[in-house]
C-alpha positions as CSV (number, residue, x, y, z in Angstrom):
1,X,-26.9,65.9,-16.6
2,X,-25.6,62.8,-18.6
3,X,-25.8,59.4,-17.2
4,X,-22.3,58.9,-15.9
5,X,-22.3,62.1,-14.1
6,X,-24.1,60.4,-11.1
7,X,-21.3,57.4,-11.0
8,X,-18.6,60.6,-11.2
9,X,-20.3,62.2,-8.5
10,X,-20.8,59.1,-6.1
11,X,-17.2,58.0,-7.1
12,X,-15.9,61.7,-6.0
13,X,-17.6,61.1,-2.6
14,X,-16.0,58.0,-1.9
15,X,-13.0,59.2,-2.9
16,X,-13.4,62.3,-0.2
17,X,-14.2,59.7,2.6
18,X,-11.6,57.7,1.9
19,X,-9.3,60.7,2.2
20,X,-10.9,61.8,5.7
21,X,-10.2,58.3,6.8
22,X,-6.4,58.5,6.1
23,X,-6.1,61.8,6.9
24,X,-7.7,60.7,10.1
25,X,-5.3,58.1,10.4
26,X,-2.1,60.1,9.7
27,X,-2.9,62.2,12.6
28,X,-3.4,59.5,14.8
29,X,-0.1,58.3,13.9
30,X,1.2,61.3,14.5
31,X,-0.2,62.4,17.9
32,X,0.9,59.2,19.1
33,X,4.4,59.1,18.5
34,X,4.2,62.4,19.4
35,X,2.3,61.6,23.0
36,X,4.8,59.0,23.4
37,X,7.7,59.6,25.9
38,X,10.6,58.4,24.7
39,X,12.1,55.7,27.6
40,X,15.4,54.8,28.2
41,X,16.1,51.0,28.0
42,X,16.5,50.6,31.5
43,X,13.2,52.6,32.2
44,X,11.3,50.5,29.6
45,X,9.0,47.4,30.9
46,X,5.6,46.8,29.7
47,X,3.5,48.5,27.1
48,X,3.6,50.8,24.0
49,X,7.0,52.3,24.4
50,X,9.2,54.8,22.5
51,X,13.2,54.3,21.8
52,X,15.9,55.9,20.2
53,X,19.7,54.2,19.7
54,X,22.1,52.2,17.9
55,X,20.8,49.1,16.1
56,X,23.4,46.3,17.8
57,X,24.1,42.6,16.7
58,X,26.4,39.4,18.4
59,X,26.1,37.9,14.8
60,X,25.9,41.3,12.0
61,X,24.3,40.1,8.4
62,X,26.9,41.0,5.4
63,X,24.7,42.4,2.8
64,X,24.4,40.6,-0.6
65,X,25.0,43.3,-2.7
66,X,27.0,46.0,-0.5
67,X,28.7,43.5,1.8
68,X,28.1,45.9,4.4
69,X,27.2,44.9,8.2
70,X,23.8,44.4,8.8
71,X,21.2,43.6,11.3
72,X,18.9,43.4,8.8
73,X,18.6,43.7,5.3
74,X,16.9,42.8,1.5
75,X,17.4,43.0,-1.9
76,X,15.8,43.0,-5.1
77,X,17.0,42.4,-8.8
78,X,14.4,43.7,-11.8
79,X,14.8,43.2,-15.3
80,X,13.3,45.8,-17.7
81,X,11.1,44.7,-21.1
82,X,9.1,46.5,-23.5
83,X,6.9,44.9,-25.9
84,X,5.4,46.3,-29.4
85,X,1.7,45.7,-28.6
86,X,-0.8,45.8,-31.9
87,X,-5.0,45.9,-31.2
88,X,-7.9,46.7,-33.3
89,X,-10.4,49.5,-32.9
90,X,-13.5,51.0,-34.4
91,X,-13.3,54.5,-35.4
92,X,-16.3,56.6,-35.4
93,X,-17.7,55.4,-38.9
94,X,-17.2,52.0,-37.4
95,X,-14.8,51.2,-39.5
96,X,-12.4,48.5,-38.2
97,X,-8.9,50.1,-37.2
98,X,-5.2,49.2,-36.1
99,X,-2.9,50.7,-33.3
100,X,0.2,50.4,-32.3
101,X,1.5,50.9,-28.8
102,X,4.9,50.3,-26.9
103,X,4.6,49.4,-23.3
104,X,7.6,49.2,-21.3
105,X,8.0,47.9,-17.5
106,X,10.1,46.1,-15.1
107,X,10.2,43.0,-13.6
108,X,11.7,41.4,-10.5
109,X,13.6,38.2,-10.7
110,X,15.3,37.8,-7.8
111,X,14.8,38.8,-3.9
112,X,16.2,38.1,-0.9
113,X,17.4,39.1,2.5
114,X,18.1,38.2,6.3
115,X,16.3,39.4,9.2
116,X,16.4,38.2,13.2
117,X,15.9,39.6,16.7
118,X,18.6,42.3,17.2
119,X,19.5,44.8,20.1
120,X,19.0,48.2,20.4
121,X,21.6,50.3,22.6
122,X,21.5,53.5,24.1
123,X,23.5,54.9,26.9
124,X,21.5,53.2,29.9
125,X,21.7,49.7,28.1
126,X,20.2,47.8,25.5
127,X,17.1,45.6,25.1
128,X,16.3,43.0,22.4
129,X,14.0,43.1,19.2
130,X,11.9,41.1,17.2
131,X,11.3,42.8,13.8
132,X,8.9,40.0,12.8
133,X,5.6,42.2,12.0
134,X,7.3,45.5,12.5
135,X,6.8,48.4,9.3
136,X,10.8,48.8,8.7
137,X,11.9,51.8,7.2
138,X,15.7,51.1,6.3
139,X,18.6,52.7,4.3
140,X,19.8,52.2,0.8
141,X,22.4,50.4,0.3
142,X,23.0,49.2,-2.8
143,X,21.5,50.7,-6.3
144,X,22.7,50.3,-9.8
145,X,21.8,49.9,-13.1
146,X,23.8,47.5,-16.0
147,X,23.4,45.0,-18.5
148,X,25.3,41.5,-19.2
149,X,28.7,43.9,-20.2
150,X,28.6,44.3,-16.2
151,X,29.7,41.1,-14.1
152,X,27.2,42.0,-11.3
153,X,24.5,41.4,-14.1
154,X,25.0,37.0,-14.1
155,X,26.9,37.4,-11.0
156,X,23.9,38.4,-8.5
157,X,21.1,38.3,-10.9
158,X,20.0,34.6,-12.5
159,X,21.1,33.4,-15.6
160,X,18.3,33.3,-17.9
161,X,16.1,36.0,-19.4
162,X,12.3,37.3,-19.2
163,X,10.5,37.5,-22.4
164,X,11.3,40.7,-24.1
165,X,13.8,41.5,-22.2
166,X,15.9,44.5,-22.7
167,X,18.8,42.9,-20.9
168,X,19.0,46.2,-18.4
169,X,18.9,45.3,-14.8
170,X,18.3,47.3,-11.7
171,X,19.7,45.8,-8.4
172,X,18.8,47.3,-4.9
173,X,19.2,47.1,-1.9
174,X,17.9,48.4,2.0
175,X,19.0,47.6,5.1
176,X,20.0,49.1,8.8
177,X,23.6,49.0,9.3
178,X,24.9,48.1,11.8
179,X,26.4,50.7,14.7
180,X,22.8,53.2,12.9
181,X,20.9,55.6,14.6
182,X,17.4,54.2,14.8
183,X,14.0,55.0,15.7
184,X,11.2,52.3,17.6
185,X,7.7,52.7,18.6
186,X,6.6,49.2,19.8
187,X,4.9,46.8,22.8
188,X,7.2,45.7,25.3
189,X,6.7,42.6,26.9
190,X,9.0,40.5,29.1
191,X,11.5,38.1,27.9
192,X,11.0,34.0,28.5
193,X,15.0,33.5,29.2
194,X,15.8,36.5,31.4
195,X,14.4,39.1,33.4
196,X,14.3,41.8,31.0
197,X,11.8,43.3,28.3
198,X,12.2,42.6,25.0
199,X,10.0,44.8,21.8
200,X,8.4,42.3,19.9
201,X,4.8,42.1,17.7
202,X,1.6,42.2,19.2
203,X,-2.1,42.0,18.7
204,X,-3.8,45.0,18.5
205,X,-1.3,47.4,18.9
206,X,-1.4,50.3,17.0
207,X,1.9,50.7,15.6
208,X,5.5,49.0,15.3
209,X,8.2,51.3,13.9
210,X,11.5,50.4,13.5
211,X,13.4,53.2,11.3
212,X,16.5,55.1,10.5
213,X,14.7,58.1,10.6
214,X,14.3,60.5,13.2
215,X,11.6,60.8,15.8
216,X,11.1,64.5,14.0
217,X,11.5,63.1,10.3
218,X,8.8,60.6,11.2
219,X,6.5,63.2,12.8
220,X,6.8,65.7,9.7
221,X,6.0,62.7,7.3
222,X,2.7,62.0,9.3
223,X,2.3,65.3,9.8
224,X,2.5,65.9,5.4
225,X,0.1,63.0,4.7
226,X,-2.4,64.6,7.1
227,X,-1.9,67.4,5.0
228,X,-2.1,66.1,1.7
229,X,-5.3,63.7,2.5
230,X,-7.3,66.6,4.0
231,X,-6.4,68.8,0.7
232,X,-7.0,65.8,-1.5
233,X,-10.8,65.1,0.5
234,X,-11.4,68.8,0.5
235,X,-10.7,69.0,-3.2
236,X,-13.0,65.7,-4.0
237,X,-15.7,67.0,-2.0
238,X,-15.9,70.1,-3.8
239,X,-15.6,68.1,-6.9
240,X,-18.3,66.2,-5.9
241,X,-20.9,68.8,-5.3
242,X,-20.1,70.4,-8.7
243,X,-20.5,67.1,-10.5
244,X,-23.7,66.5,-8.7
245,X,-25.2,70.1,-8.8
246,X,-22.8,72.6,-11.2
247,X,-23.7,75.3,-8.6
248,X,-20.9,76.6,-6.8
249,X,-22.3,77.3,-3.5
250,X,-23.3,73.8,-3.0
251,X,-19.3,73.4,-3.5
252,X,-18.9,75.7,-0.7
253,X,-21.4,73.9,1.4
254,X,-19.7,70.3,0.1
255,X,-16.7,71.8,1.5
256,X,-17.9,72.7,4.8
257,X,-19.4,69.6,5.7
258,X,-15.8,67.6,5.1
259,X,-14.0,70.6,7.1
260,X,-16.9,69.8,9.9
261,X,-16.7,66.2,9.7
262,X,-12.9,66.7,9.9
263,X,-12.9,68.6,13.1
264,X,-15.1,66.0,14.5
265,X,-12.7,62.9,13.9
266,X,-10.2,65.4,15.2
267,X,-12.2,65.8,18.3
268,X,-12.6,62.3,18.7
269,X,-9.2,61.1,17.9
270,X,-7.8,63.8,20.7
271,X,-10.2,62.2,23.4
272,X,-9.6,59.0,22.4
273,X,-6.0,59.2,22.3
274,X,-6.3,60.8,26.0
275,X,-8.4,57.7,27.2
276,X,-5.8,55.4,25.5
277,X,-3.2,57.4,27.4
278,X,-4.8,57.0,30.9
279,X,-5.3,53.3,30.9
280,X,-1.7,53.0,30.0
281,X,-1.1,54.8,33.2
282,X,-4.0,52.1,35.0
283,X,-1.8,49.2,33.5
284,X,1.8,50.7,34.6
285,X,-0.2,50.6,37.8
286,X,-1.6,47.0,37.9
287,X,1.5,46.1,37.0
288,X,3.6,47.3,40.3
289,X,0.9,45.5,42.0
290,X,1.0,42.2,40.2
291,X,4.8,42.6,41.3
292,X,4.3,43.5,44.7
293,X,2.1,40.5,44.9
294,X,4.7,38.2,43.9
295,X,7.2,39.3,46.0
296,X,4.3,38.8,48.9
297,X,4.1,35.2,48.1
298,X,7.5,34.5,48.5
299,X,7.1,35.7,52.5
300,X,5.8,31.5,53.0
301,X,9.1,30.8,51.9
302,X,11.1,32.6,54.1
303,X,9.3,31.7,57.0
304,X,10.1,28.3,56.3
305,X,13.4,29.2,56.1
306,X,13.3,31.1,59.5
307,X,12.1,28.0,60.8
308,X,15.0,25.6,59.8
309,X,17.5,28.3,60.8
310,X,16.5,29.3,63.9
311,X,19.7,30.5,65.0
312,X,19.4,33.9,62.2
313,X,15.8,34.1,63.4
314,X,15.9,37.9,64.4
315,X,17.7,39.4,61.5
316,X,15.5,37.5,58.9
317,X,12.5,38.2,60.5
318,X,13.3,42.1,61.0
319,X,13.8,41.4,56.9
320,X,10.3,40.0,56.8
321,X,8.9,42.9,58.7
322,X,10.0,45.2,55.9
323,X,8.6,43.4,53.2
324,X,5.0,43.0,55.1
325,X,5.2,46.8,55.3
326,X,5.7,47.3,51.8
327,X,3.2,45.0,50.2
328,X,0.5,47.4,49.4
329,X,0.9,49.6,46.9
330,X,-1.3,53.4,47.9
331,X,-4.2,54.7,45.6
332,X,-3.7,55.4,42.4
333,X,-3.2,59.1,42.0
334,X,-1.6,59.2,45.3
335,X,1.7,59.2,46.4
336,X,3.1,56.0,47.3
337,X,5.6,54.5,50.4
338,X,9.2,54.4,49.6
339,X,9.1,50.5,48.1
340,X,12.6,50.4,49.1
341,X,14.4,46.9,47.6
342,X,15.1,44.1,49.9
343,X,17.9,42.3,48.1
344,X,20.2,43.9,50.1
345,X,19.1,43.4,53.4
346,X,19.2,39.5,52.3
347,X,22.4,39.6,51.1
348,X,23.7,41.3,54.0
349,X,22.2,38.3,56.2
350,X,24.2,35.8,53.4
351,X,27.2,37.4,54.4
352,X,27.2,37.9,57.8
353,X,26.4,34.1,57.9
354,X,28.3,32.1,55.9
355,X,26.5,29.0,56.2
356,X,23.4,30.4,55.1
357,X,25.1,30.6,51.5
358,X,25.1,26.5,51.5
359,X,21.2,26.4,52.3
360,X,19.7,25.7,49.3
361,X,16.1,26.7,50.1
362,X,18.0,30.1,51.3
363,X,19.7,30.7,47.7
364,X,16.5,29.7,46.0
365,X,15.1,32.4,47.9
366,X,17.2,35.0,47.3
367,X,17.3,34.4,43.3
368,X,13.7,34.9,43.6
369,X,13.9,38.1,45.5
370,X,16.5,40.0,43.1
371,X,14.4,39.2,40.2
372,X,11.4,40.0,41.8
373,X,12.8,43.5,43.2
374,X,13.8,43.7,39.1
375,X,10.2,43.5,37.9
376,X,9.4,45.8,40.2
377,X,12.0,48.8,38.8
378,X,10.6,48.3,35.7
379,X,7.3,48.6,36.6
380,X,7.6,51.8,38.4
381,X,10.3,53.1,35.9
382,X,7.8,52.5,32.9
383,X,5.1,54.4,35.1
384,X,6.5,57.0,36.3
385,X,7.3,57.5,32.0
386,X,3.6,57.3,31.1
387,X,2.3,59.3,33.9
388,X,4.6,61.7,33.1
389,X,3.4,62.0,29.4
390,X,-0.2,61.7,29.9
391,X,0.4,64.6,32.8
392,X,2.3,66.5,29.6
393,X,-0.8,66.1,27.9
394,X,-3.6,67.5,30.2
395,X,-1.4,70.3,30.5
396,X,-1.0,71.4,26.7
397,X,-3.3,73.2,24.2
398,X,-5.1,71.6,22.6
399,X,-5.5,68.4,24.8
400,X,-6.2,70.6,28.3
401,X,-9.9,72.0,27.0
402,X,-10.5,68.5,26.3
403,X,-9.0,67.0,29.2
404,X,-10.6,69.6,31.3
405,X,-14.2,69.3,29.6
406,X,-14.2,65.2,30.2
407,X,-12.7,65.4,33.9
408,X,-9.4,63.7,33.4
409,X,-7.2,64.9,36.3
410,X,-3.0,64.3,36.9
411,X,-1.8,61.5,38.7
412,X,1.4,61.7,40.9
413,X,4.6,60.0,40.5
414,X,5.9,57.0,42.6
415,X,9.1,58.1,44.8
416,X,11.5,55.2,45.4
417,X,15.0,54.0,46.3
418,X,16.8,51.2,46.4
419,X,16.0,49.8,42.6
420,X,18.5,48.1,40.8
421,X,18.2,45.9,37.3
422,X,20.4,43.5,36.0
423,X,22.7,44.2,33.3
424,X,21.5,41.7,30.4
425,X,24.8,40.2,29.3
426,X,25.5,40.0,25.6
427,X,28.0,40.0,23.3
428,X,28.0,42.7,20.8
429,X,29.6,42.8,17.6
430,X,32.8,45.7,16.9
C-alpha cells in the first residue's frame, strides 16, 4: 500500500457520508412536499402550507432586458477573457522547464434585479408573499450572446472592459412573469394590516419554495438527486473498501453497510416526518382554541353593552347564550360542536334596531366579532387540511407499518357552518 492510499481511502469515505447526507436530505425534501396537502387560499391560516396559482402584482416589474411584466426578476451581464499563461517546471532529470497554457473564463460585470411581496391567486382568492429568504426557481427570460457590433453590448452592459477581455458578452435573465403558473411551499403567518395570512420567511422552517415548476417537476427532481447521491455514496463506499483493502468482498461488505445505514436514515426520516406531521395537527388545534378564547373575552364587552341598552336586553343576551355554549372546543381526536358564527345573529340585532348602529361601544363590538369569527375559519379550515394529510399518511404503505408500530392513530375532522372570510381587497394588475 503506498502512503497516499490511506488519505484516498479516508477521502472516499467522507465522500460516501457526505452523499448519505444529501441523499438523506433529498428525500426529506421530497416526502414533504409530497405529505403536504396542497390548501386553497381561503383554506390556508397558520403553518407550513402548500399552494399552487398565478403569481399576481398591483405594481408588475418590467424586466431590464426582456421588458416583460414581472413580479420578480434578475439579471446578469458576463464578459469572457482568456489569457496565455507561461510557468516553469522540473522534468524528471530536474531539469528546469517551460509550459504554456491558455485559460479561458467568464466574468460578471453587471447584476441586477427587483423583487417585493406579491400575490398569489387561485380560484378561492389570493394571499400575499414575501420572497425575502425564499429558494426561487424562475424562468428565463432573456439570453444572448454579442460583442460591441451589437448595441445591447454598451447599451445594458458598462462601458469599459476587463483585462483580457475577448469583447464577447453573455446577458441573462430570470424572472416569474407575471399572470405564471407557480408553485409555494412556505410558513403562513398572519398579516399586521388585515385579517388574513400572508407566506412569508421563518426560522426554522424546513423549506420555502417559490417556482414555476410543478408540484410533480419538483418532486421528480428530489426524487433524481436522491437517486444520484445514493448511487454516488454507494459507488464511494465501494471505492473506499478497495482503496483501503484491494479485496473485493470487503467492497461488497463496504456496500452493505451504506445500503444499511441508508435504510436506517430512511427509517428515521419516515418517523420523523410522521411526528412532524402530528404536531402540525396539535398546533391547527391550539390554534382554534387560542381563537375561541378570544372571542370568549369579548363576552365582558357585550355585557356592558347589554347593560346600557337595556331595552335589546333579551335578544343580545339570547346572542350571549350562544357564544357561552360554543366556547370550548372538544378533545382533540374527537368530534367537535357545530362552532356555528355569531356575526350574523349580531347583525341581525343591528338591524332590527337602528339605533344600536350609532352606539359606538356596539360597532366596536361587532368589528371585533367578524374578525374574530374570521380567525376562527381559518383555523379550522387549515386543520381540517393537515388532519386530513397526516390521516393520508397512516393510511399508506410505507408510512402505515410505521405508524402502526409507534401508535399513532387518526384524528377526526371538525364539522362546522356558518364560516365566512373576508375578501382581502386589492388591486391587481391586467
Amino acid at each position: 500500500m503506498s502512503d497516499a492510499q490511506p488519505i484516498f481511502t479516508a477521502l472516499a469515505a467522507g465522500l460516501s457520508l457526505l452523499f448519505l447526507g444529501l441523499s438523506h436530505r433529498a428525500n426529506r425534501r421530497r416526502r414533504l412536499v409530497k405529505a403536504l396537502p396542497t390548501s386553497q387560499v381561503h383554506g390556508v391560516f397558520i403553518g407550513l402550507s402548500e399552494l399552487k396559482g398565478t403569481a399576481e402584482t398591483e405594481a408588475p416589474f418590467s424586466a431590464r432586458l426582456s421588458k416583460r411584466p414581472c413580479v420578480l426578476y434578475s439579471w446578469t451581464v458576463s464578459e469572457h477573457w482568456r489569457r496565455t499563461v507561461h510557468e516553469n517546471y522540473k522534468d524528471a532529470q530536474g531539469r528546469s522547464q517551460t509550459r504554456t497554457r491558455v485559460e479561458s473564463g467568464s466574468t460578471v460585470v453587471a447584476s441586477g434585479g427587483e423583487s417585493a411581496p406579491f400575490y398569489l391567486r387561485d380560484e378561492s382568492g389570493v394571499i400575499l408573499v414575501r420572497p425575502e429568504g425564499a429558494e426561487v426557481k424562475s424562468s428565463t427570460l432573456f439570453s444572448e450572446t454579442c460583442t460591441p457590433l451589437d448595441s445591447l453590448y454598451y447599451k445594458k452592459g458598462p462601458a469599459g472592459a476587463i483585462p483580457n477581455s475577448t469583447f464577447t458578452r453573455t446577458f441573462y435573465e430570470t424572472g416569474i412573469v407575471l399572470h405564471s403558473r407557480i408553485f409555494l411551499v412556505g410558513q403562513a403567518r398572519e398579516r399586521q394590516d388585515v385579517v388574513a395570512p400572508e407566506i412569508a420567511s421563518a426560522e426554522g422552517v424546513p423549506m420555502f419554495l417559490i417556482t414555476v415548476e410543478t408540484e410533480e417537476q419538483v418532486v421528480r427532481g428530489y426524487g433524481n438527486s436522491l437517486h444520484v447521491w445514493t448511487a454516488l455514496g454507494l459507488i464511494a463506499a465501494g471505492g473506499a473498501a478497495w482503496l483501503g483493502w484491494e479485496y473485493w468482498p470487503t467492497v461488497f461488505a463496504a456496500a452493505g453497510l451504506y445500503l444499511t445505514l441508508w435504510l436506517c436514515t430512511w427509517i428515521w426520516m419516515f418517523y420523523n416526518s410522521l411526528v412532524d406531521t402530528r404536531n402540525r395537527v396539535r398546533q391547527g388545534w391550539s390554534q382554534i382554541d387560542v381563537q375561541l378564547k378570544r372571542r370568549h373575552d369579548l363576552i365582558p364587552n357585550l355585557v356592558s353593552v347589554v347593560e346600557e341598552l337595556r331595552g335589546h336586553e333579551r335578544e343580545t343576551q339570547e346572542s350571549l347564550a350562544a357564544m357561552r355554549n360554543q366556547l370550548q372546543a372538544s378533545p382533540k381526536g374527537e368530534r367537535g360542536p357545530d362552532f356555528q358564527g355569531l356575526v350574523t345573529t349580531v347583525i341581525g340585532i343591528a338591524e332590527a334596531y337602528p339605533e344600536l348602529k350609532s352606539a359606538t361601544a356596539f360597532l366596536d363590538l361587532q368589528r371585533q366579532l367578524v374578525e374574530t369569527e374570521q380567525r376562527i375559519a381559518l383555523a379550522r379550515a387549515y386543520y381540517n387540511d393537515i388532519a386530513t394529510a397526516y390521516n393520508t399518511r397512516l393510511e399508506v404503505m410505507p408510512e402505515a407499518i410505521i405508524a402502526k408500530l409507534r401508535g399513532f392513530r387518526l384524528v377526526n375532522l371538525l364539522e362546522s357552518s356558518g364560516f365566512e372570510r373576508a375578501t382581502v381587497d386589492v388591486h391587481l394588475a391586467d
